[in-house]
C-alpha positions as CSV (number, residue, x, y, z in Angstrom):
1,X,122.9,130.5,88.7
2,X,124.2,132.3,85.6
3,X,124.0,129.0,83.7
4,X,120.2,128.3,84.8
5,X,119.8,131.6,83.1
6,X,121.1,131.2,80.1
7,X,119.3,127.9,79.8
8,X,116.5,130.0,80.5
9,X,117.4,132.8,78.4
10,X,117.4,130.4,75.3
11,X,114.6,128.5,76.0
12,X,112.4,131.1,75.9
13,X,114.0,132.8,72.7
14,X,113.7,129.4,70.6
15,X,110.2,128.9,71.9
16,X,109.4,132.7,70.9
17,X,111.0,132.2,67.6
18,X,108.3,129.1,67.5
19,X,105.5,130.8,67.9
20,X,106.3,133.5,65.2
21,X,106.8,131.2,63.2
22,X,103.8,128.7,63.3
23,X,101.2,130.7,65.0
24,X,99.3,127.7,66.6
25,X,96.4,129.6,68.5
26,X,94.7,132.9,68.9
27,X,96.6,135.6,70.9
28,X,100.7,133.6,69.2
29,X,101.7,137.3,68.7
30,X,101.4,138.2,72.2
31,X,102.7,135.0,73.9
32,X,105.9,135.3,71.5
33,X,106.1,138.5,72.5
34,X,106.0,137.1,76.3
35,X,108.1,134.5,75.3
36,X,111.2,137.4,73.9
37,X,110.6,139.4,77.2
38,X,111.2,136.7,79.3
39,X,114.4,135.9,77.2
40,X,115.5,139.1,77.8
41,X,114.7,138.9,81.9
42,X,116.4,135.8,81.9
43,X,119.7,137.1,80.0
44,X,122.6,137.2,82.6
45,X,124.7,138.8,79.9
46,X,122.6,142.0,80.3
47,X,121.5,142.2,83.6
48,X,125.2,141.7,85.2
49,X,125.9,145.1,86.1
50,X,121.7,145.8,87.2
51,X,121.2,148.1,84.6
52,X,118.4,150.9,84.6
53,X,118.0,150.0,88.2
54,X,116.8,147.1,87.8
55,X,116.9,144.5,90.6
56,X,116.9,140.8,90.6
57,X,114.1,140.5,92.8
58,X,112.2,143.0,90.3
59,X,112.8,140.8,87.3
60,X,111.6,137.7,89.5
61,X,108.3,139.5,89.9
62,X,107.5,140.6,86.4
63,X,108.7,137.2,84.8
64,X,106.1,135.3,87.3
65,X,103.9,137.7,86.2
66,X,103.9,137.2,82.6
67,X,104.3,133.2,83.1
68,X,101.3,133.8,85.1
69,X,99.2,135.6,82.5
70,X,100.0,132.7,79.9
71,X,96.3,131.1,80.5
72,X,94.7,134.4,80.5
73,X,96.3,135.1,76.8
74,X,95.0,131.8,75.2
75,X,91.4,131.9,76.4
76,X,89.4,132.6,73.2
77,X,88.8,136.4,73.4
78,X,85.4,137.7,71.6
């Protein structure tokens, strides 16, 4: 499982790191920003000990939750 997050974990740094760097649509900032949350959700490095209280289940919810909200961030906001 740990491995799954580091995977993870990097994935969704490098792909951050991406968007910062090329800014390919309208509302890049924010999905980066997504993008480095999620990388720190996914990090089993910090969340060994649960931390701040948080639970595994808790981090579940708010990572679907921003994966979720992806389509919402790219629609074309006037």
């Amino acid at each position: 499982m740990a491995l799954i997050g580091w995977f993870l974990s990097f994935v969704a740094l490098f792909a951050g790191l991406a968007m910062r760097q090329d800014m390919p649509v309208n509302g890049s900032a924010t999905l980066s920003d997504m993008l480095f949350g999620l990388a720190v959700l996914t990090c089993p490095m910090v969340w060994r000990d649960k931390p701040m209280g948080v639970s595994r289940g808790q981090r579940i919810v708010v990572a679907l939750i921003m994966i979720l909200t992806v389509p919402w961030v790219l629609l074309p906001h006037g």
